[in-house]
N, C-alpha and C positions, 0 to 999 in steps of 0.2 A: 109695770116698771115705773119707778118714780122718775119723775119731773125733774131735772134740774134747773132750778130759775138761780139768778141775778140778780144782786139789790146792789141798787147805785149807794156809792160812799156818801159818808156824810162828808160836806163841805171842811171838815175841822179833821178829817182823817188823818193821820200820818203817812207820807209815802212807806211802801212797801221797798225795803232794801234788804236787796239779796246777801245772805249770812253768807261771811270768810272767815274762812277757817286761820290762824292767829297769824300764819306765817306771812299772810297777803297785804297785812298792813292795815292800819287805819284812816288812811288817805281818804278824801272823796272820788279821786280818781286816781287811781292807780299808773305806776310806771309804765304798764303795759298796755293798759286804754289810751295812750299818747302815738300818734301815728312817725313821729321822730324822737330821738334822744340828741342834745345838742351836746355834745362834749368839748374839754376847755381843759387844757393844764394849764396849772397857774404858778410862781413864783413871785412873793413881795412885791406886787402889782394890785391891793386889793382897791383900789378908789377905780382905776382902771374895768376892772374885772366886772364889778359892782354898773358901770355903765351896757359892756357887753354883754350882762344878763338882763338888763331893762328890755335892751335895744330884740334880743332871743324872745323874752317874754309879751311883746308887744309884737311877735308877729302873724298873719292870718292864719297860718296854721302854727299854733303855740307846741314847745316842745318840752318835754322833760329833759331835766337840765343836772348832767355830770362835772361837777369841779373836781381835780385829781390835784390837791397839793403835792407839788416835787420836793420841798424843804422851805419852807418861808420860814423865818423869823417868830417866836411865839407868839408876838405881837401881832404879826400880821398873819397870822395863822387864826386867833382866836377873831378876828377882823372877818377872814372868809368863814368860818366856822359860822359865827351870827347867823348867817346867808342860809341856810338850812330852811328848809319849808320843805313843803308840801310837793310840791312842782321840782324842788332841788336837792341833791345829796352833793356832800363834800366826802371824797375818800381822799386817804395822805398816806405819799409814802417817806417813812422815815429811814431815808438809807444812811448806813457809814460811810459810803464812799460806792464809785465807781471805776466803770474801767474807759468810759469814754463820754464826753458833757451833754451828748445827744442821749445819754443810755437815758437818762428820766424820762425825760418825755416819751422815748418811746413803751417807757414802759407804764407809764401813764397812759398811753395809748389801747398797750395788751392793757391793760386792766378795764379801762372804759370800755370796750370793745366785750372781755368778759363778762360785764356785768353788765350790758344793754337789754333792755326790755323790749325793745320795737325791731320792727322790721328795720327802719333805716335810720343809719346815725350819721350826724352832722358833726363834721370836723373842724375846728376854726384855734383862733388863739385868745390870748388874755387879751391882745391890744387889737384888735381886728372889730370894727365898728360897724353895723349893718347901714343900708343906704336905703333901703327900703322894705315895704311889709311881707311880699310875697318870694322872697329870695326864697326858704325853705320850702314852698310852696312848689315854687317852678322848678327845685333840684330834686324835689322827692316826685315829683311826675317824671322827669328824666328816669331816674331811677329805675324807673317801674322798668324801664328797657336795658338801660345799659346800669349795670352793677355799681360803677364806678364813676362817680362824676365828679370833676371840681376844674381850680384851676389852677395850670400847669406850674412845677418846682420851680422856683427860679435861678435860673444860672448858675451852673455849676463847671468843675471844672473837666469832667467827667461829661461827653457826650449823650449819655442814657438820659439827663434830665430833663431832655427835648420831650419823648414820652412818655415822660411820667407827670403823679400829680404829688400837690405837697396837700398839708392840712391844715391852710391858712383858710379854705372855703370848698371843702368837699362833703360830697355825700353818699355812704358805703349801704348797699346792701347787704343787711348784717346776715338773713336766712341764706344767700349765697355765700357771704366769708366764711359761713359755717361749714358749710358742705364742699370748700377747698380749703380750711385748715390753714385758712387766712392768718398771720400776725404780722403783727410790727417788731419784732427784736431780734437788736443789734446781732444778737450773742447767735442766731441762728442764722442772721445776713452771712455772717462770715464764715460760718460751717457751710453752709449749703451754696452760698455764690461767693465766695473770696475770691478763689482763683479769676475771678472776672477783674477783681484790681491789687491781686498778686497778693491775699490777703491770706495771712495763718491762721488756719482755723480755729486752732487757739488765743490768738493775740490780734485784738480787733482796737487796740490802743492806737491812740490820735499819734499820726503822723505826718509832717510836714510837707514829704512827698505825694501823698494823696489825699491831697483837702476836700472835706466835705466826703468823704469813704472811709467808714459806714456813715450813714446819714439818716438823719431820723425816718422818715418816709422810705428807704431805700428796701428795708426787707418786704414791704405791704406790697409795691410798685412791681420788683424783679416778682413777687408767688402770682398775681394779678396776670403779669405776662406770662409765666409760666403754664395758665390755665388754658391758653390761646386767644385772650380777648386784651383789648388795648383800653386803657382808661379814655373816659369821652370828656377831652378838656375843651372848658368854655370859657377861657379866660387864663392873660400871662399876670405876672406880677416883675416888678425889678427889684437888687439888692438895695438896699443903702441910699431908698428914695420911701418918698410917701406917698404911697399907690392909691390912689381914687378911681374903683371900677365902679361900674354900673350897679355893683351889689356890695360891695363895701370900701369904707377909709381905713389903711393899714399903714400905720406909719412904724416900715418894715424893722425889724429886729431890735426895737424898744427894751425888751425883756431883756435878750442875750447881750446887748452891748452894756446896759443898764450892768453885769456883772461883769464882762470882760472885754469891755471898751469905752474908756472913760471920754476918747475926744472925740468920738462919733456919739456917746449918747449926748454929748451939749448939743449939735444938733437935730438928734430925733425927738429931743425932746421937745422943742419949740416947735414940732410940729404936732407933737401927740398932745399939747397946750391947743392947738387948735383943731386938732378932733376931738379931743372931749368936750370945748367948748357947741363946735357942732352938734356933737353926738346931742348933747343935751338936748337944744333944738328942736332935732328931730322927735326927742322921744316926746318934751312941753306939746309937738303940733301931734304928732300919733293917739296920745292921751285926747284930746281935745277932738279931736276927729272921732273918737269912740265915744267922748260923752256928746256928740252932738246927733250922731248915730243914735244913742239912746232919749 
């Protein structure tokens, strides 16, 4: 029987790289080699946005990275588009119209959630700023136990938002959302749990008597409980303040007032001026700590 031997490569060899087949991409590392997927809707916030992917891409455990435009401006559409790499996809949804101002996002949401590659995806926003390196790191080890992790809705006018979480800093086990038929949309909030705030199941349009019902996070929250497990919150946030936790600066509802609150965004804004000057900051000391690592 013959011999098999071994001959060491030559120094000058090529790595050996496993053939894919076309559908898989030409990435070096593929969407699904990435142990998280960070997802982000965006709206005409791109200088903003553009910081929150630095702040994503510079952390210990680095993650592939979901922008879901809702409708920006072509201007600032072609702004977030640039942003496209390797590490990131831009998907956009071009709608006519709506039946309720939460319906984008959340279906920005079902779409992100659709197209995840990894076991666990990181929820956050366009203005929501990291505070340090291992945030994704310490939520996707949660993870591993409890499905559900982030930090809690903020005040609502609606009792249920005590247990639930929102997706200003959470992290979903996607192999489990799959296997309860997990989503986020409106239009099924109100089919399957209306009657909870007297809601027709037909007609899930904004009303004055039940504010904040349907609400973007609300259908993900009630299926979550539905399964018999309660999300594991590690962290509150407030309205119409700028929240500085342990894991991120959120100078709260930037985006939505930015379109439908002209005298609250003169204030949020003079704070979201001094988170992104922060932000910066941190990311000049983060870089810096890496080249000196190397």
């Amino acid at each position: 029987m013959a011999t098999a031997t071994w001959t060491k490569p030559k120094p000058d060899s090529p790595p050996v790289v496993k053939s894919r087949e076309k559908w898989e991409g030409g990435s070096a590392r593929l969407p699904w080699e990435y142990q998280v997927t960070a997802v982000i809707p965006h709206i005409d916030t791109p200088e903003e946005l553009a910081l929150v992917v630095e702040l994503l891409r510079l952390q210990t455990v680095q993650p592939f990275i979901i922008v879901v435009d809702t409708g920006s401006t072509p201007a600032n559409l072609d702004r977030v588009l640039e942003m496209r790499a390797s590490d990131l996809e831009v998907h956009t949804l071009q709608l006519n119209g709506v039946r309720h101002p939460s319906d984008p996002v959340a279906m920005a949401m079902d779409l992100a959630t659709m197209v995840c590659r990894t076991r666990f995806m990181f929820c956050t926003h366009a203005d929501c700023f990291l505070r340090h390196r291992n945030v994704l790191d310490e939520m996707a080890t949660l993870c591993e136990d409890d499905p559900v992790v982030g930090y809690q809705l903020s005040p609502r006018p609606h009792d249920d938002w005590k247990w639930m979480v929102g997706h200003t800093c959470t992290m979903l086990d996607i192999d489990w959302m799959d296997r309860h038929n997990i989503t986020w949309s409106q239009r099924r909030l109100a089919r399957n749990f209306g009657a909870i705030a007297g809601i027709d199941s037909e007609d899930y349009a904004p009303c004055p008597t039940r504010p904040n019902w349907p609400d973007t996070e609300l259908n993900l929250n009630y299926m979550v409980k539905a399964t018999g497990i309660d999300p594991l919150i590690i962290g509150s946030e407030e309205n119409r303040q700028r929240n500085i936790t342990t894991d991120f600066d959120h100078p709260r509802s930037y985006v939505s007032a930015k379109m439908y609150s002209p005298k609250y965004f003169q204030q949020v804004k003079r704070w979201m001026k001094l988170a992104k000057q922060e932000a910066r900051v941190r990311i000049d000391q983060w870089r810096l700590a890496d080249c000196e690592v190397f």
